[in-house]
N, CA and C atoms as a LAMMPS dump frame, in Angstrom:
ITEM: TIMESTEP
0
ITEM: NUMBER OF ATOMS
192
ITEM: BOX BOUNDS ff ff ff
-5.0000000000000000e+02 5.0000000000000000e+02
-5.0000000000000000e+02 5.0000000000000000e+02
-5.0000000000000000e+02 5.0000000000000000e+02
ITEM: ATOMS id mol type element x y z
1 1 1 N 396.704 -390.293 -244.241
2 1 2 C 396.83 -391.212 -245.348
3 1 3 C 395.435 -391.64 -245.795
4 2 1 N 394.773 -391.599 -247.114
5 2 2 C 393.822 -392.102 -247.736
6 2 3 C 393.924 -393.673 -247.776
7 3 1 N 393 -394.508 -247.914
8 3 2 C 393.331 -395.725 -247.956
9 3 3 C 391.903 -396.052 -248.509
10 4 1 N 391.812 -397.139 -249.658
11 4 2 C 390.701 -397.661 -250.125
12 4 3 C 390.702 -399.02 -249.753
13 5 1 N 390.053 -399.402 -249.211
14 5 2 C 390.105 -401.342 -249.114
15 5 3 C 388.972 -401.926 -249.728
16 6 1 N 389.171 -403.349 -250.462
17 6 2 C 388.318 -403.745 -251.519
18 6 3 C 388.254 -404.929 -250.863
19 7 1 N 386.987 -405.7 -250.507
20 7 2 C 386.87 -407.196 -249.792
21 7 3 C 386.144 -407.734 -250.914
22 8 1 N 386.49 -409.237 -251.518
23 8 2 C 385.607 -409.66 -252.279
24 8 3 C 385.433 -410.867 -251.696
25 9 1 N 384.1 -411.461 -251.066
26 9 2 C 384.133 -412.803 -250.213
27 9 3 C 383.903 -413.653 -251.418
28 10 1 N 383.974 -415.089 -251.282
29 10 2 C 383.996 -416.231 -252.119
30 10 3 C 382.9 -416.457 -252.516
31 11 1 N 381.657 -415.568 -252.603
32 11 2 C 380.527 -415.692 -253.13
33 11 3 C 380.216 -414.539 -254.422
34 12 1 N 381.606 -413.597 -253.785
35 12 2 C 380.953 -412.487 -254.976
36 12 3 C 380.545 -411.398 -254.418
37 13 1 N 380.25 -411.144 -252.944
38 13 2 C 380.081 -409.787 -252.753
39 13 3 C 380.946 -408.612 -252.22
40 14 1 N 380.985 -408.088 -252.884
41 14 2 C 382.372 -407.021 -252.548
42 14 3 C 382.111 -406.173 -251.733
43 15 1 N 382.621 -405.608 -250.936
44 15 2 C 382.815 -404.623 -249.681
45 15 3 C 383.781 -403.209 -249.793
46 16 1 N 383.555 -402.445 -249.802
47 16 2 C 384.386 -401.373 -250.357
48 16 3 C 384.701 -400.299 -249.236
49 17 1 N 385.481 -400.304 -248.056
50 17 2 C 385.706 -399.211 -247.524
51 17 3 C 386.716 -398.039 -247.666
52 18 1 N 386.549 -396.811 -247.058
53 18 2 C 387.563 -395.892 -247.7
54 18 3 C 388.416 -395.315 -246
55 19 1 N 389.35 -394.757 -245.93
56 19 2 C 389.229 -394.304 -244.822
57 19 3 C 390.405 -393.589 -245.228
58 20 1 N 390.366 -392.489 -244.21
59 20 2 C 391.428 -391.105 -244.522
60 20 3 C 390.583 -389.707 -245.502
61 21 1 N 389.399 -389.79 -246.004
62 21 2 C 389.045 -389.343 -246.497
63 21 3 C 387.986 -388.466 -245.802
64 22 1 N 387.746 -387.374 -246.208
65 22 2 C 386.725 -386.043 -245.593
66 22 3 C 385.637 -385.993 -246.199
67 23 1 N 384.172 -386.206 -245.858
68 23 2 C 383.005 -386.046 -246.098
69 23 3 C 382.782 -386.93 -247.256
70 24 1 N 381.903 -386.216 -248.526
71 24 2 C 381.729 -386.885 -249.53
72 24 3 C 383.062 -387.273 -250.262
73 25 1 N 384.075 -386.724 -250.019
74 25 2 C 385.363 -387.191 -250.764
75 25 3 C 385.494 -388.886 -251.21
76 26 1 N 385.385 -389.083 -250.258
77 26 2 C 385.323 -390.78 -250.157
78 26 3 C 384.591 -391.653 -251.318
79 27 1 N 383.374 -390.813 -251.458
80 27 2 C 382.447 -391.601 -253.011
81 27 3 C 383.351 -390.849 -254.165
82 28 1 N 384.048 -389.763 -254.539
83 28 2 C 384.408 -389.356 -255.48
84 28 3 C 385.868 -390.417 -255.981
85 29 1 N 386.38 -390.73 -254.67
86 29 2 C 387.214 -391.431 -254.552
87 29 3 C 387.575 -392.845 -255.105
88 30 1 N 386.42 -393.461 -254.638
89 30 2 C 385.519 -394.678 -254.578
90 30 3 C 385.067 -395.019 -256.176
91 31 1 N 384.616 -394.251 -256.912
92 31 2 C 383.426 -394.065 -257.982
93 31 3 C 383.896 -395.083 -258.674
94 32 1 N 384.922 -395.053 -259.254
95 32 2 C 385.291 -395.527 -260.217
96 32 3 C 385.145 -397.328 -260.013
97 33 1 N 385.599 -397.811 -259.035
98 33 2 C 385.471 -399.061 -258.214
99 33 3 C 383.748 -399.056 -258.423
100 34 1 N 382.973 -398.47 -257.854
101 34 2 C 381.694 -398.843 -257.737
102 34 3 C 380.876 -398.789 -259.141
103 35 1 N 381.535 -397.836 -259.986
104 35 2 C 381.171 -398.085 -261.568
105 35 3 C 381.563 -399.7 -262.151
106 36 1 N 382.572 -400.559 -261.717
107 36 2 C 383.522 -401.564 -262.302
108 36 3 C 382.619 -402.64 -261.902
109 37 1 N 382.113 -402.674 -260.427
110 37 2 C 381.365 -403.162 -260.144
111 37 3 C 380.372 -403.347 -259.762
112 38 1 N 379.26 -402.756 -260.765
113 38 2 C 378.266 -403.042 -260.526
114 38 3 C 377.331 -401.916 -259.76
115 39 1 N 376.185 -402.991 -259.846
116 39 2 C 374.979 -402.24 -258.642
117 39 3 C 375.529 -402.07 -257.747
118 40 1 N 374.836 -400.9 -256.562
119 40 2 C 374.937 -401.139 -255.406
120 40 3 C 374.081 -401.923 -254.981
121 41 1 N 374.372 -402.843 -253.695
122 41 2 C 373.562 -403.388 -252.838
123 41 3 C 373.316 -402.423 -251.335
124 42 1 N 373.691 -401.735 -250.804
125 42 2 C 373.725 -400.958 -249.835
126 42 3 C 374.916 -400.016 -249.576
127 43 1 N 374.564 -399.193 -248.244
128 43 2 C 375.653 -398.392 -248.446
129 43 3 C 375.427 -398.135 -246.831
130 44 1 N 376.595 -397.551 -246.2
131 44 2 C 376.624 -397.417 -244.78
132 44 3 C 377.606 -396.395 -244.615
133 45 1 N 376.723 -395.324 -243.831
134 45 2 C 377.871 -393.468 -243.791
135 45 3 C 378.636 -393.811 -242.528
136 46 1 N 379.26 -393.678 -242.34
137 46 2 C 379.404 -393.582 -240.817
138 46 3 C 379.569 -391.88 -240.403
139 47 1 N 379.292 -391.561 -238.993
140 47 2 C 379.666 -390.187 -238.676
141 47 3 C 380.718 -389.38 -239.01
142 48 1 N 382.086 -389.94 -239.919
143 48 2 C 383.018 -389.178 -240.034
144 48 3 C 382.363 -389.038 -241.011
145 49 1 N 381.614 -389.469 -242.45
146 49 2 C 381.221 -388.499 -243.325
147 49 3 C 380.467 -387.521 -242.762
148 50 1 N 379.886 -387.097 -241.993
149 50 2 C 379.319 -386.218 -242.071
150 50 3 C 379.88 -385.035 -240.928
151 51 1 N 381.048 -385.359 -240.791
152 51 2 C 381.738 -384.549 -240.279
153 51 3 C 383.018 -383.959 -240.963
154 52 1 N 383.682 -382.358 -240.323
155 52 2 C 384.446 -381.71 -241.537
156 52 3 C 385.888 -381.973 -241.025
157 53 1 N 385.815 -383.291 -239.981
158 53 2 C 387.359 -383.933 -239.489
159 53 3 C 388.004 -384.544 -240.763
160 54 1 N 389.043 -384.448 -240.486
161 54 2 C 390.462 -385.182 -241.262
162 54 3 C 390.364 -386.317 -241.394
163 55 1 N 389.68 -387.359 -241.127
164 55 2 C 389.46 -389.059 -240.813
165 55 3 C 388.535 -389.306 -240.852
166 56 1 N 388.037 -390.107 -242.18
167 56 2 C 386.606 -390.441 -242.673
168 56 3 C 386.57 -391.984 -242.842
169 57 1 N 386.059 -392.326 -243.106
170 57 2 C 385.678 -393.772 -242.774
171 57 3 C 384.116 -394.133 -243.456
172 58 1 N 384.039 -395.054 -244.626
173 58 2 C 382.48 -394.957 -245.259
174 58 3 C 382.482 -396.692 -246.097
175 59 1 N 382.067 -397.379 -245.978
176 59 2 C 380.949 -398.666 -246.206
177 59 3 C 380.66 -398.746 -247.177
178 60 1 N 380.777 -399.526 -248.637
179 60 2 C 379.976 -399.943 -249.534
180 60 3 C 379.731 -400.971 -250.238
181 61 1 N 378.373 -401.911 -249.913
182 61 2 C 378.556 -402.888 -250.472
183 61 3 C 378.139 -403.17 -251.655
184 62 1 N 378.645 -404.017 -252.133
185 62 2 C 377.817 -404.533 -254.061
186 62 3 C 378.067 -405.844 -253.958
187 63 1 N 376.783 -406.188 -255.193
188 63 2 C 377.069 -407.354 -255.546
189 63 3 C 377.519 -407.28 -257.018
190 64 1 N 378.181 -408.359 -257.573
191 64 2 C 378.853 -408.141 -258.316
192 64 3 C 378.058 -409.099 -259.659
C-alpha cells in the first residue's frame, strides 16, 4: 500500500512523508504537494530510497 502523510504543526511547518513507495517514486508522487507548498526547507532519504525493495519510506520538510 502507498501512503502519503501530510503533518502541518501550528506554526506552519509541514512535514511530508511517503511510504510504500520504491526509490525515487516517492518525489514523483509527492511533487505535486511540494509544488502547493512551497520551498523546501530540507529533505531526509532514508535507505529504502535507495534501495530496489517494495517499502520506501522518505522525509520532507517545508515551510510554508
Amino acid at each position: 500500500m502507498k501512503i502519503i502523510n501530510i503533518v502541518i504543526s501550528p506554526s506552519g511547518v509541514t512535514k511530508i512523508e511517503t511510504v510504500g513507495f520504491v526509490g525515487s517514486e516517492c518525489r514523483v508522487a509527492s511533487q505535486f504537494l511540494e509544488t502547493a507548498l512551497g520551498r523546501r526547507a530540507s529533505e531526509r532519504l532514508t535507505t529504502e530510497f535507495h534501495s530496489s525493495q517494495s517499502s520506501n519510506n522518505t522525509q520532507t520538510q517545508k515551510e510554508g
